[in-house]
ROBA-339104 format. One line per field, with one value per residue (C-alpha): chain; x, z, y. Coordinates in pm, 1 decimal, decimal comma. Layout:
REM ROBA-339104
kette: (A  ...) .
x: (X  ...) .
z: (Z  ...) .
y: (Y  ...) .
END
This chain:
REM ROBA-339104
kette: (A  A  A  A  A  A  A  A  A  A  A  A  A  A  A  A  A  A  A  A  A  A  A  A  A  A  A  A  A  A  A  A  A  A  A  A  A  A  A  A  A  A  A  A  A  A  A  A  A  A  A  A  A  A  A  A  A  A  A  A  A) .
x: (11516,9  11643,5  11347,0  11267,7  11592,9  11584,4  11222,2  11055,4  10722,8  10416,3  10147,1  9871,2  9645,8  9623,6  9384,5  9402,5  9686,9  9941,0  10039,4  10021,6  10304,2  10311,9  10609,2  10607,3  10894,1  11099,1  11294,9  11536,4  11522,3  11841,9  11709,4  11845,2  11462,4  11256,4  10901,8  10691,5  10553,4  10436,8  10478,8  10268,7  10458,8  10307,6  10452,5  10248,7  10091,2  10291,5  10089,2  9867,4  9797,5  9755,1  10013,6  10222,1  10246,4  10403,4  10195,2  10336,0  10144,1  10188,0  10207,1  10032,9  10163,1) .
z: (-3965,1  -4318,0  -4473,5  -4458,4  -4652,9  -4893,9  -5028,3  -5187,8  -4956,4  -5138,4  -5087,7  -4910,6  -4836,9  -4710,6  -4473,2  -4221,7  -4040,6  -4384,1  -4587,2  -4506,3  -4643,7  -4717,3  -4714,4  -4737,4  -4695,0  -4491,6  -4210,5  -4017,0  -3615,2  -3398,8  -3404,8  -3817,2  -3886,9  -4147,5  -4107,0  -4318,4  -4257,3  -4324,9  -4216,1  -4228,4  -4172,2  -4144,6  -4257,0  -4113,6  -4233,5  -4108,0  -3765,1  -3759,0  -3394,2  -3458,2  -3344,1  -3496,1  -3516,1  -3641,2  -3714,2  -3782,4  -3916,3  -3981,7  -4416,1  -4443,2  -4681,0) .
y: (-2857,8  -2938,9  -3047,6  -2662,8  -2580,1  -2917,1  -2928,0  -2620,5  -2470,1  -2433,7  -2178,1  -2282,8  -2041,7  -1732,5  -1528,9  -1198,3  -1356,2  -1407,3  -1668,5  -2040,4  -2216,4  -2632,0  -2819,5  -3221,3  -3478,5  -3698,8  -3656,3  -3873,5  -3910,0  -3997,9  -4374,3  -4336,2  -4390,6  -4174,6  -4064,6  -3839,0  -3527,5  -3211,8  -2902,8  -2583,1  -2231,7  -1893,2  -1608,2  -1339,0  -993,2  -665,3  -552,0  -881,3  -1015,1  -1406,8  -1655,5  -1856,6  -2212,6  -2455,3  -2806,4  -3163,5  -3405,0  -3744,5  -3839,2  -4168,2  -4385,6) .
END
């Protein structure tokens, strides 16, 4: 996903799970079209139990 490497994550928030990570942009499908999203990451706590997920959302305009 380039987005990830191309646009700098900001800190979200963070709870007993880790640290929630934001990330916003553009990316392109195969159709050559753009939409824009973003992204929430998780970068979890040594020994934590919770799941991790990863959440697209669509950026209204």
């Amino acid at each position: 996903m380039q987005l990830v490497f191309t646009t700098e994550a900001i800190i979200d928030r963070t709870n007993e799970y880790g640290k929630f990570y934001r990330v916003e942009g553009e990316i392109t499908g195969i159709n050559n079209k753009n939409l824009a999203v973003i992204t929430i990451w998780l970068q979890r706590k040594a020994g934590s139990k919770g799941a991790i997920k990863l959440k697209l959302e669509r950026k209204e305009s």
